[in-house]
MDTraj code that builds the backbone (N, CA, C; nanometers):
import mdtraj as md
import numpy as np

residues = "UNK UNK UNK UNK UNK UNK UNK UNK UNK UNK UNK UNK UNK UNK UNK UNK UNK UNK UNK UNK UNK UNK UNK UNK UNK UNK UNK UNK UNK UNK UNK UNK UNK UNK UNK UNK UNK UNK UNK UNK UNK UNK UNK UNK UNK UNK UNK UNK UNK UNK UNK UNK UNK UNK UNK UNK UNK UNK UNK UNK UNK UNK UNK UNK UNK UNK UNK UNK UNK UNK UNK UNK UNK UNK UNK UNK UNK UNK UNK UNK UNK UNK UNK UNK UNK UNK UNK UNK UNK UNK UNK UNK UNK UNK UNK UNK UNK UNK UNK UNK UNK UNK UNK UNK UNK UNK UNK UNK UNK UNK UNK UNK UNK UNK UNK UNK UNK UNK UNK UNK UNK UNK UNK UNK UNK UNK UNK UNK UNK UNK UNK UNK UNK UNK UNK UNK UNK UNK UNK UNK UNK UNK UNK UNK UNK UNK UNK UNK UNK UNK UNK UNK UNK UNK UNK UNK UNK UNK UNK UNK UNK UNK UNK UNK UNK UNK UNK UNK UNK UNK UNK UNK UNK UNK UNK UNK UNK UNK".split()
xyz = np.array([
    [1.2912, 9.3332, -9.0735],
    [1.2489, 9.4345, -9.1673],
    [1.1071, 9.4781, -9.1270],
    [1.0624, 9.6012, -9.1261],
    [0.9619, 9.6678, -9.0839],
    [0.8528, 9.5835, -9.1847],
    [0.6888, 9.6169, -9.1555],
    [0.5851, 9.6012, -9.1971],
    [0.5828, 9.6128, -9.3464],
    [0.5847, 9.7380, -9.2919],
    [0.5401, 9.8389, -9.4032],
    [0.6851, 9.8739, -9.5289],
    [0.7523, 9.8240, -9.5017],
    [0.8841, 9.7969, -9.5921],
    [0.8575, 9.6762, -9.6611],
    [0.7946, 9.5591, -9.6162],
    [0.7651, 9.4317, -9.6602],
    [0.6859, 9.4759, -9.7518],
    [0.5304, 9.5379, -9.6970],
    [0.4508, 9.5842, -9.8003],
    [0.4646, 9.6274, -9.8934],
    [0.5591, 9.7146, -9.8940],
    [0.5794, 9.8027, -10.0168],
    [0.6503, 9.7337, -10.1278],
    [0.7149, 9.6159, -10.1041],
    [0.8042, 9.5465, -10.1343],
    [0.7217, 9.4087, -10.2349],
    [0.6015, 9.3970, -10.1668],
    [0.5413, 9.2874, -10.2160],
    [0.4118, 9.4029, -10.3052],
    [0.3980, 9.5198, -10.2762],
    [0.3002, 9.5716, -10.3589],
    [0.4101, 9.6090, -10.5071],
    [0.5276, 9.6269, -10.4585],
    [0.5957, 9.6906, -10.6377],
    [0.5872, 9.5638, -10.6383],
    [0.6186, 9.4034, -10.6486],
    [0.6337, 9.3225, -10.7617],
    [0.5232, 9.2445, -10.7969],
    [0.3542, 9.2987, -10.7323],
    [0.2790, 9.2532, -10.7285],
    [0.2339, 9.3744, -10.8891],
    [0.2899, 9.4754, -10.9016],
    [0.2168, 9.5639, -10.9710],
    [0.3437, 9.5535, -11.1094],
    [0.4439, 9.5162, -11.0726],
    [0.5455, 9.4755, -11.2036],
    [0.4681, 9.3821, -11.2544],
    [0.4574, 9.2202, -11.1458],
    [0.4147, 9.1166, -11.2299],
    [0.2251, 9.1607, -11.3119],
    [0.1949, 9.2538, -11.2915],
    [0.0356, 9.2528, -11.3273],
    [0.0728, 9.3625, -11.4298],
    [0.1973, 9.4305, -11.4819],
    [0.2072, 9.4948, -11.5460],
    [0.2560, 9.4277, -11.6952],
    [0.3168, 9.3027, -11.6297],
    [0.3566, 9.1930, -11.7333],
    [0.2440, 9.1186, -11.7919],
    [0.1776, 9.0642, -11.6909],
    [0.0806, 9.0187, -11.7695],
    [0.0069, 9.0851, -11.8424],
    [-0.0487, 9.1981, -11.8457],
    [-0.1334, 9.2906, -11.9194],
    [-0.0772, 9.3299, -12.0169],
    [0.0936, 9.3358, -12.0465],
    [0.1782, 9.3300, -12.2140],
    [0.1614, 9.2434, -12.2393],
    [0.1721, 9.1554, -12.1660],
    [0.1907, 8.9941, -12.2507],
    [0.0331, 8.9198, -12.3208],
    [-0.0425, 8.9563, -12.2352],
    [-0.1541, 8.9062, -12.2859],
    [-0.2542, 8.9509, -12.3632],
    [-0.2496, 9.0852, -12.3254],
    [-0.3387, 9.2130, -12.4455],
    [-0.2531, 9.2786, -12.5396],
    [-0.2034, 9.1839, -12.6477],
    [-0.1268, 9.2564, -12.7344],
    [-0.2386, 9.3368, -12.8504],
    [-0.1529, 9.4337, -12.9259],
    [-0.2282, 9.5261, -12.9610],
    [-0.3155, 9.4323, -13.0981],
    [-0.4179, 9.5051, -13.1660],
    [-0.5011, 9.4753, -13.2142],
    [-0.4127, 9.4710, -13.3679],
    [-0.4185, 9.3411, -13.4218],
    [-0.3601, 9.3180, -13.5433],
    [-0.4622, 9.3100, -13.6698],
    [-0.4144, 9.3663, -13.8141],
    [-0.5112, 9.2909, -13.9044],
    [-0.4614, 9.1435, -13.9457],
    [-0.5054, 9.0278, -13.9487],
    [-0.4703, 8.8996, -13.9465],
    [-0.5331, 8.8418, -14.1171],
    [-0.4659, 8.7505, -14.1495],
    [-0.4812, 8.7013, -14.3241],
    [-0.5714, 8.6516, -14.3279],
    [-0.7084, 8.6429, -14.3263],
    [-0.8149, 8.5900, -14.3750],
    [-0.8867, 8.6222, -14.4881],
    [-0.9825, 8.5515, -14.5071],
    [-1.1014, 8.5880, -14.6424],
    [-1.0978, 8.7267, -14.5984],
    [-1.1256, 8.7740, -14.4994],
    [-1.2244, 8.8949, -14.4241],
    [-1.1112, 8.9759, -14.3642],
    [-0.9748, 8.9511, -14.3718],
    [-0.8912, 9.0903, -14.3116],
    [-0.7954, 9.1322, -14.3893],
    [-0.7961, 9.2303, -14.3241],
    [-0.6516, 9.2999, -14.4582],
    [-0.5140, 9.2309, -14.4590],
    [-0.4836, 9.2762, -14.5595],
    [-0.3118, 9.2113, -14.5319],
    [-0.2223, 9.3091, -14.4701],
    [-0.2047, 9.2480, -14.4090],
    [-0.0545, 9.3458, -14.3324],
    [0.0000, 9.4192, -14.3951],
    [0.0337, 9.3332, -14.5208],
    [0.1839, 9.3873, -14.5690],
    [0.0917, 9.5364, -14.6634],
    [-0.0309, 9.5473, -14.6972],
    [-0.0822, 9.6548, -14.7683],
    [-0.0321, 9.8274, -14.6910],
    [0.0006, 9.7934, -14.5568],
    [0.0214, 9.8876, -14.4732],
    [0.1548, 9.9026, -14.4155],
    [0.2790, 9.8560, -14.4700],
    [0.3639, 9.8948, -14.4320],
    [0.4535, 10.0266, -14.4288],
    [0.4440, 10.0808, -14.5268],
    [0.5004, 10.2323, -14.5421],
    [0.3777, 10.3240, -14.5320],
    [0.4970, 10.4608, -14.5344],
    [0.3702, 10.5653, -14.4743],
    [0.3399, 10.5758, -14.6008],
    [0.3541, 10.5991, -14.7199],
    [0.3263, 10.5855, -14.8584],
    [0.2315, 10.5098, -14.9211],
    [0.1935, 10.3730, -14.8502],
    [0.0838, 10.2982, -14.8579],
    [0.0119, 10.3094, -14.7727],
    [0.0303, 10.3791, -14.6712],
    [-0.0799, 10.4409, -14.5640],
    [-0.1664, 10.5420, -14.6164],
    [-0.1135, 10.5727, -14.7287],
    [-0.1899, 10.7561, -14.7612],
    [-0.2805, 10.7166, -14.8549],
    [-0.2047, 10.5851, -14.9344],
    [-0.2907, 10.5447, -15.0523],
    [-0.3950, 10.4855, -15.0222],
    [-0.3837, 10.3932, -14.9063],
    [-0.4701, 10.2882, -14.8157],
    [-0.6166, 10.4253, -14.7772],
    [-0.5458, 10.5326, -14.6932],
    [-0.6638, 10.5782, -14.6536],
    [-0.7401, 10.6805, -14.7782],
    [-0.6622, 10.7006, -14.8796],
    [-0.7277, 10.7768, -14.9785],
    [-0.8421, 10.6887, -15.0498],
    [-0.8158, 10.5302, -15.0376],
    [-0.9111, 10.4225, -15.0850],
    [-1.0051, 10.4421, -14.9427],
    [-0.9859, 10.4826, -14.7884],
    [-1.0795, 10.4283, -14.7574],
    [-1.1724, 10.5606, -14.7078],
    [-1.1000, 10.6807, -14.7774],
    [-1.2043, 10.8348, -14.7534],
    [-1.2654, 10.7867, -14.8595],
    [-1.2603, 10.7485, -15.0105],
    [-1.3653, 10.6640, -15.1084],
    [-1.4384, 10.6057, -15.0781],
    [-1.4681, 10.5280, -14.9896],
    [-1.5683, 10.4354, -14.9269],
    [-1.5409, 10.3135, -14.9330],
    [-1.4266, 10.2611, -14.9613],
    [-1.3966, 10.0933, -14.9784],
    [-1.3622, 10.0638, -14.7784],
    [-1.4800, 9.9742, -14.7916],
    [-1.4344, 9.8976, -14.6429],
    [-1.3826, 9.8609, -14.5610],
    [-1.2627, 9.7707, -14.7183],
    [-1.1420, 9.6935, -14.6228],
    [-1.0572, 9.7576, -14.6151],
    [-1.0234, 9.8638, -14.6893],
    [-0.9463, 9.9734, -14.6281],
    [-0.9708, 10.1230, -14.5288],
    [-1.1230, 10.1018, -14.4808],
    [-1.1648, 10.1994, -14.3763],
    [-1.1024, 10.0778, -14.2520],
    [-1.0994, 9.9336, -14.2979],
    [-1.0961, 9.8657, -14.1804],
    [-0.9244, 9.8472, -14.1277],
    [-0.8394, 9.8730, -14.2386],
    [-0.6914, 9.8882, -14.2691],
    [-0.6568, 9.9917, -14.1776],
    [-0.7502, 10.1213, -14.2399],
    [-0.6833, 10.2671, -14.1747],
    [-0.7218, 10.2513, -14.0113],
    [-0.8352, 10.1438, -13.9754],
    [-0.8899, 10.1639, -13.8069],
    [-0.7925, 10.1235, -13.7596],
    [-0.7393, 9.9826, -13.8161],
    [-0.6832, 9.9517, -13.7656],
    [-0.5245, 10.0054, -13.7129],
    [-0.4681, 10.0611, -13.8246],
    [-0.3550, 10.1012, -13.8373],
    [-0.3407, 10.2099, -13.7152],
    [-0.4424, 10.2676, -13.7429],
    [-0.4756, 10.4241, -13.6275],
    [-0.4757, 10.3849, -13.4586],
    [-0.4853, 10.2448, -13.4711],
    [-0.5290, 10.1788, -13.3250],
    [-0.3893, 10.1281, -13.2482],
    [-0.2962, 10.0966, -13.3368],
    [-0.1662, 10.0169, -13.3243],
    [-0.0768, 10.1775, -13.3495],
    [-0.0977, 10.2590, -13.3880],
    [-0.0029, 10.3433, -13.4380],
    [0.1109, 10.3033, -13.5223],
    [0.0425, 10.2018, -13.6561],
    [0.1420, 10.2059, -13.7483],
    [0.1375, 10.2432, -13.9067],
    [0.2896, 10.3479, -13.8769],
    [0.3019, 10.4210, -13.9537],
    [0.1969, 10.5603, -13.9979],
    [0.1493, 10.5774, -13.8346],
    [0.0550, 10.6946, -13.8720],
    [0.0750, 10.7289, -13.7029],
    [0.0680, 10.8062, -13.6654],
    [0.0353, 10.8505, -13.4993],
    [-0.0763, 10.7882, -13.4540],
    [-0.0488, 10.7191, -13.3492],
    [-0.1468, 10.6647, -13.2745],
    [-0.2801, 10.7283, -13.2254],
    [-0.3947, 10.6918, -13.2574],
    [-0.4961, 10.7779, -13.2500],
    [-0.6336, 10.6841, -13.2752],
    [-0.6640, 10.6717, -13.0970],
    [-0.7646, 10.6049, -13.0755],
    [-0.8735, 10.6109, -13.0765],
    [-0.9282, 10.7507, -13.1213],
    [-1.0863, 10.8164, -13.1780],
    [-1.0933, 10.7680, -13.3419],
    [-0.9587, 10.8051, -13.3747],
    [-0.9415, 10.8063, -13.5582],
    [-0.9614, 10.6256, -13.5872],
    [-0.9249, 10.5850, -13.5063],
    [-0.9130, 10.4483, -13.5288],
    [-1.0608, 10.3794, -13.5225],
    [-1.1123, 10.3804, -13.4139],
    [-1.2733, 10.3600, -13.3746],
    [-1.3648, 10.3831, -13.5113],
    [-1.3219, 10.5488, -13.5314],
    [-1.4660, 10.6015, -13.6577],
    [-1.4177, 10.5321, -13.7436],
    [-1.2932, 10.5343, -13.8032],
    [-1.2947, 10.4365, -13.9662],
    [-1.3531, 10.2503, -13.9556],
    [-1.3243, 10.2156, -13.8231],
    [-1.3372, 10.0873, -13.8162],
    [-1.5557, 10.0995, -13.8136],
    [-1.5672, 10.1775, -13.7203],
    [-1.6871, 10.1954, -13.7205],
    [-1.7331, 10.2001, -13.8851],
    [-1.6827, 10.2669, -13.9365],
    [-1.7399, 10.3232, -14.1276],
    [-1.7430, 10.1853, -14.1350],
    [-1.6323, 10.0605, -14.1666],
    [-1.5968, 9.9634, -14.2204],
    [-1.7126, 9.8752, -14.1820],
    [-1.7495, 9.8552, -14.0431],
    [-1.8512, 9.7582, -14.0148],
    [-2.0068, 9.8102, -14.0371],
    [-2.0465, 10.0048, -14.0368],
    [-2.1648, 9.9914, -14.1015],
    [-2.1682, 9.9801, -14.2370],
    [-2.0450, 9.9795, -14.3136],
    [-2.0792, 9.8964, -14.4537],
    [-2.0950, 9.7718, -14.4655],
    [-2.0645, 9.7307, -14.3067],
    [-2.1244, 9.5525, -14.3453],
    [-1.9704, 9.4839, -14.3409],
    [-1.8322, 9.5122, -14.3204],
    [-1.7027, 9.4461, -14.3311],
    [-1.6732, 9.3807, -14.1914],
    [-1.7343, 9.2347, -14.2397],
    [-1.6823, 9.1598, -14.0793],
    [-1.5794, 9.1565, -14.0185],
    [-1.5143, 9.1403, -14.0354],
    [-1.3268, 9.1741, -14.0015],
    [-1.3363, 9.2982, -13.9061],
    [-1.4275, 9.4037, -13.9643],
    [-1.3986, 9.5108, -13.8613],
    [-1.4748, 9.5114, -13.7601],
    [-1.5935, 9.4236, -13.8408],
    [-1.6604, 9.4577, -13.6052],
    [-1.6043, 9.3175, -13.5766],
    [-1.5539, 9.2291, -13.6375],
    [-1.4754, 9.1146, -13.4895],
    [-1.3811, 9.2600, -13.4228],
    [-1.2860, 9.2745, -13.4847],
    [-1.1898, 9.4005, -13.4240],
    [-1.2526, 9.4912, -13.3079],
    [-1.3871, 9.5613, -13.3677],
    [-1.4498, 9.6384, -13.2597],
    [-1.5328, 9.5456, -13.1594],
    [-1.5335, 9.4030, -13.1715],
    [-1.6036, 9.3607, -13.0821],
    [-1.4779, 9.3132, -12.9364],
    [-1.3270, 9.3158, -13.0220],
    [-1.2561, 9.2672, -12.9287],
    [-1.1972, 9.3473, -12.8629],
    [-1.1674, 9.4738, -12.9054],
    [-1.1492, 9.6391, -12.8313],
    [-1.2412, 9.6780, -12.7210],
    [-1.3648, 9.6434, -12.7740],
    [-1.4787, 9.6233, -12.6673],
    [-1.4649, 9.5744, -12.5632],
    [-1.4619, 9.4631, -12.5762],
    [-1.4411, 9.3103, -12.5098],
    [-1.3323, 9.3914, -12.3901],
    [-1.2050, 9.3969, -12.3981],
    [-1.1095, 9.4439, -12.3550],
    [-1.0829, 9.5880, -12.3031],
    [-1.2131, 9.6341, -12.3564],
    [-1.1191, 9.7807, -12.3055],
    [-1.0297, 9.8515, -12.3845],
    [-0.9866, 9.7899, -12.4775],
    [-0.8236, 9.8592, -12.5903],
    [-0.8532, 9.9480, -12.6184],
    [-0.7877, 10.0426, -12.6822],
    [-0.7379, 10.1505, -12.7622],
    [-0.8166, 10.2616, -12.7008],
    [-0.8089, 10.2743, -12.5386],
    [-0.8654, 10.4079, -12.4993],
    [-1.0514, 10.4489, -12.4515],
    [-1.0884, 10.3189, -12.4575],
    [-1.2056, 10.3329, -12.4682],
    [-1.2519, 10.2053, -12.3119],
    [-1.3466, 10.2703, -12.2302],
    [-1.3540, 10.2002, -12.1458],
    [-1.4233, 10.0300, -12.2359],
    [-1.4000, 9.8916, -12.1038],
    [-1.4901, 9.7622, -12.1787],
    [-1.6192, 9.8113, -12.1810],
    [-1.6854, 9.7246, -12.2880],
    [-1.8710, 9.7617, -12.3160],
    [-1.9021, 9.6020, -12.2877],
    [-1.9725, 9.5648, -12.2906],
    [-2.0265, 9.4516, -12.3028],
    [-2.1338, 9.4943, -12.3884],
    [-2.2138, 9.5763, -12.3747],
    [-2.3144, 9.6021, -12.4711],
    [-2.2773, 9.5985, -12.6250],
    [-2.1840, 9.7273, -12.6126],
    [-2.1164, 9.7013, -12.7532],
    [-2.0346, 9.5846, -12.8156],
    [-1.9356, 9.5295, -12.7589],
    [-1.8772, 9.3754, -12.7600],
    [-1.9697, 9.2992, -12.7795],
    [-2.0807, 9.2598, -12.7216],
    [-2.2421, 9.1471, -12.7800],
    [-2.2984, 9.2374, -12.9060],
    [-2.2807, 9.3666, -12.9213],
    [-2.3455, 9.3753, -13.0469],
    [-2.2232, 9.3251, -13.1682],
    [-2.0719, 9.4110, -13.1413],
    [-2.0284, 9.3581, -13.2734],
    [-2.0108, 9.2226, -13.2974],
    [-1.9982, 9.1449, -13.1654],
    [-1.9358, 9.0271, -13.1958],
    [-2.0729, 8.9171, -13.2373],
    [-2.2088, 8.9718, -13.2099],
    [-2.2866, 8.9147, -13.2626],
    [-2.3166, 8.9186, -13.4443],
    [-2.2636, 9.0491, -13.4747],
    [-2.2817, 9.0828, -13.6388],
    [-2.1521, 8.9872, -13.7237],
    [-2.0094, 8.9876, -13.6085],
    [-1.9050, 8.8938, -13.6865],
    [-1.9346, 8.7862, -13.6613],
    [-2.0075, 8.6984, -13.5700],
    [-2.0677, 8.5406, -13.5929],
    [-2.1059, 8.5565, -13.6973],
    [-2.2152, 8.6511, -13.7426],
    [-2.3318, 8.5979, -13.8078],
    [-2.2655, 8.6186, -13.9543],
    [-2.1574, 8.6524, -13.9837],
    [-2.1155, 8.6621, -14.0991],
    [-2.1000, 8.5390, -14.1918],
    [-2.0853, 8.5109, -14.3051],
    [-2.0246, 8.3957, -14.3571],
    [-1.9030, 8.4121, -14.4160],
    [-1.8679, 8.5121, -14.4432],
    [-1.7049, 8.6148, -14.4921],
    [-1.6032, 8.5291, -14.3999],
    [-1.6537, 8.5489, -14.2588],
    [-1.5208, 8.6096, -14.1838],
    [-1.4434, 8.4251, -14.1503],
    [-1.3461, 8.4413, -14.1221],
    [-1.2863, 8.3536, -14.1373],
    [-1.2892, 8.2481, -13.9743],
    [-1.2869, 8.0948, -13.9986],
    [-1.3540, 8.0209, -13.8532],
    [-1.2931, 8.0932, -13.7312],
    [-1.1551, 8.0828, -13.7577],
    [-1.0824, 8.1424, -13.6158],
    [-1.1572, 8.2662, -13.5432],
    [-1.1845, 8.3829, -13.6228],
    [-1.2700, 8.4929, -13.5922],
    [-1.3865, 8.4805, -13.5705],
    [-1.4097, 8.3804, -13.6502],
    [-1.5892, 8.3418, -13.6086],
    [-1.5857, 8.3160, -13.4747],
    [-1.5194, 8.1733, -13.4403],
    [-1.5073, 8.1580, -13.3189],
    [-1.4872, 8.2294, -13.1710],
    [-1.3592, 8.3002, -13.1915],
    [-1.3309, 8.3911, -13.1524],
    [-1.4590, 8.4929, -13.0653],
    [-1.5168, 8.5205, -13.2093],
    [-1.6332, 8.6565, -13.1823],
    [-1.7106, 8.6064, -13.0900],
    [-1.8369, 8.4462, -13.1176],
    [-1.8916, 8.3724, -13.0460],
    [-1.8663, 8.3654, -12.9215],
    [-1.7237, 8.3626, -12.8647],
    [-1.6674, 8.3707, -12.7435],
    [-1.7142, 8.4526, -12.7047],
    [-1.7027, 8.5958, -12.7857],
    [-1.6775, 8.7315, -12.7176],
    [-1.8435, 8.7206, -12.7085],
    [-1.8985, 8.7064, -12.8102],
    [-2.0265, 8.7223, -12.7847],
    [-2.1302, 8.6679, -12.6554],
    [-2.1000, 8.5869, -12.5966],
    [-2.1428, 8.4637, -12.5559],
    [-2.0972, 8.5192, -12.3851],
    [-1.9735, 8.5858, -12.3665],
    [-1.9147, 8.6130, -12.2832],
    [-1.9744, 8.7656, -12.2167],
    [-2.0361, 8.8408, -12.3192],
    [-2.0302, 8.9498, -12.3085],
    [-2.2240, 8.9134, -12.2702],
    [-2.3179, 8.8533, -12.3075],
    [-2.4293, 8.7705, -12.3230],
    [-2.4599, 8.7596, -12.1404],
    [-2.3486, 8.6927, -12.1078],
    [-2.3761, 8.6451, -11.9779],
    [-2.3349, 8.7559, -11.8573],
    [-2.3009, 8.8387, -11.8960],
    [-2.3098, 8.9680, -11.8073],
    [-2.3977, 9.0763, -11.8371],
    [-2.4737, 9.0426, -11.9496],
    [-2.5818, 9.1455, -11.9660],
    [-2.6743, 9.1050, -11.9081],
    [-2.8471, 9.1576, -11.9399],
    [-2.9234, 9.0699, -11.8338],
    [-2.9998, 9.0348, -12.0249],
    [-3.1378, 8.9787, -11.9731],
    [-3.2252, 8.9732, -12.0930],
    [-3.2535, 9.0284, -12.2000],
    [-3.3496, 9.1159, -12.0712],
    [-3.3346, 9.2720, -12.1530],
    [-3.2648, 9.3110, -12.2369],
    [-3.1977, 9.3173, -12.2069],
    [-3.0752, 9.3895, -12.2469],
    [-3.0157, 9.3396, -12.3405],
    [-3.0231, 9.1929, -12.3747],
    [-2.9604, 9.1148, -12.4824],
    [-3.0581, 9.0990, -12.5746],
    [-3.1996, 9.1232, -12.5842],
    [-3.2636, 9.1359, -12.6795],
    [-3.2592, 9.2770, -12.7331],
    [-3.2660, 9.3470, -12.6646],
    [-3.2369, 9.4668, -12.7543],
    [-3.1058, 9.5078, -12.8306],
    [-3.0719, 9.4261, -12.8210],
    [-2.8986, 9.4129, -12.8693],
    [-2.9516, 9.3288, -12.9810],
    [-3.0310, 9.2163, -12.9922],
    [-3.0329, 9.1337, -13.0737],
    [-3.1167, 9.1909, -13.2349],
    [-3.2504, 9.2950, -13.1943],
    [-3.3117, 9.3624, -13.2369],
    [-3.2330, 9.4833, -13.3270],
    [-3.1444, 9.5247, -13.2587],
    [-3.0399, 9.6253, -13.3234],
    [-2.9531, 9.5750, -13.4348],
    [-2.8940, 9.4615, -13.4150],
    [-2.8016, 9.3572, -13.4328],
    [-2.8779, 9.3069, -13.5863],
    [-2.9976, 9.3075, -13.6004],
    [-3.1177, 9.2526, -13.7169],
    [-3.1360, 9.3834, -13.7951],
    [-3.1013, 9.4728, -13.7560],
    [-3.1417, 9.5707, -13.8688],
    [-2.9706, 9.6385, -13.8776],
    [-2.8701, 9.5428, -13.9141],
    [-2.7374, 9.5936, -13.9493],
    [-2.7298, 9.5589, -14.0573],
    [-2.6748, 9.6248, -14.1681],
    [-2.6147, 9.5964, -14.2996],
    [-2.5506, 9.4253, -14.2908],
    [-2.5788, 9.3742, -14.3921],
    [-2.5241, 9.1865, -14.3306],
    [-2.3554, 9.2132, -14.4328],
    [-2.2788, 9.1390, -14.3757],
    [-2.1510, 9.1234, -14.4356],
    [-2.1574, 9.0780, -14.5822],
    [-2.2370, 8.9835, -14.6386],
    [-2.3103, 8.9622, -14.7436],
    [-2.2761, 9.0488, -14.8542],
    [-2.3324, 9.1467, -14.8368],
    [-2.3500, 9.2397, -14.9099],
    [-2.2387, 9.3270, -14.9352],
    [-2.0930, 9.3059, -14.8678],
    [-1.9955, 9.3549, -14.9018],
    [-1.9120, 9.3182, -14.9752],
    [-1.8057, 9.3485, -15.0788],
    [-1.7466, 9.3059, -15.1078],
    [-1.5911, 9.2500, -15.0178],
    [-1.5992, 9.1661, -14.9542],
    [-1.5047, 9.1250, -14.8627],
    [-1.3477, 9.0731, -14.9046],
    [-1.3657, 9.0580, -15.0369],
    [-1.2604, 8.9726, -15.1051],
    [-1.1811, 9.0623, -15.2035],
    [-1.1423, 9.2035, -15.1890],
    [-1.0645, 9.2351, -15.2403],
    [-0.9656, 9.2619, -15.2397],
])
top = md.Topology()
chain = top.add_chain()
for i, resn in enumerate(residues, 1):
    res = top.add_residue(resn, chain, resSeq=i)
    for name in ("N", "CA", "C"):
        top.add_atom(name, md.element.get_by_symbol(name[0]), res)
traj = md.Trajectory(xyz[None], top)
């Protein structure tokens, strides 16, 4: 068998198997049951989608952090990875930890359309450590991200992150538990 027949041969199942791993391992961004995340089940119909985001054009948090999310996964709404970002964004400058772990792990990764940051990933995932809301797994979690994202920045660069990071609304101050 020719060269270049081999090649081609070992580049498709080199780009199947790397296509597998990247479903299998970056699954999409879920809201998960904690003190600090929404419930799933609040978002199952498009009917509780309308109600969900009519609570979160009001200004309630955990449902700006519901609608990011929902907008990010495309459920029960068209997938829409700008729409998803700004509400999650609303949710965490009101201070809702749940939503910057989320934006710190979109970050982190690259998801929903948006190139990886590390800058941004060390900032949110530094605001969801510092929470006391958010629940250990996420804490942890974030710390990772944080910590990970830390060691590819330089100094610089992580203090001014840290400085930014100090003048954010604290989770505290939200109502997280409704």
């Amino acid at each position: 068998m020719p060269d270049r027949v081999r090649s081609g041969r070992r580049l498709a199942a080199c780009a199947a198997a790397l296509f597998l791993v990247v479903m299998c391992c970056a699954p999409a961004v879920s809201a998960q049951k904690t003190a600090d995340a929404p419930e799933a089940a609040d978002i199952d119909a498009p009917a509780s989608f309308a109600a969900m985001l009519a609570k979160a054009q009001a200004g309630d948090p955990r449902a700006q952090c519901e609608v990011g999310v929902a907008y990010l996964n495309g459920d029960h709404v068209s997938q829409d990875f700008r729409q998803g970002l700004a509400w999650l964004s609303r949710a965490s400058d009101a201070g809702f930890a749940y939503a910057r772990y989320v934006l710190a792990d979109v970050y982190s990764r690259g998801y929903a359309g948006v190139p990886a940051s590390d800058a941004n990933a060390y900032y949110y995932a530094t605001l969801a450590a510092a929470s006391s809301t958010l629940g250990e797994k996420y804490k942890d979690r974030a710390i990772k991200l944080r910590d990970a994202s830390a060691a590819r920045l330089g100094p610089a660069k992580v203090a001014g992150l840290q400085a930014k990071a100090a003048l954010a609304p604290l989770s505290d101050m939200v109502d997280n538990a409704n």
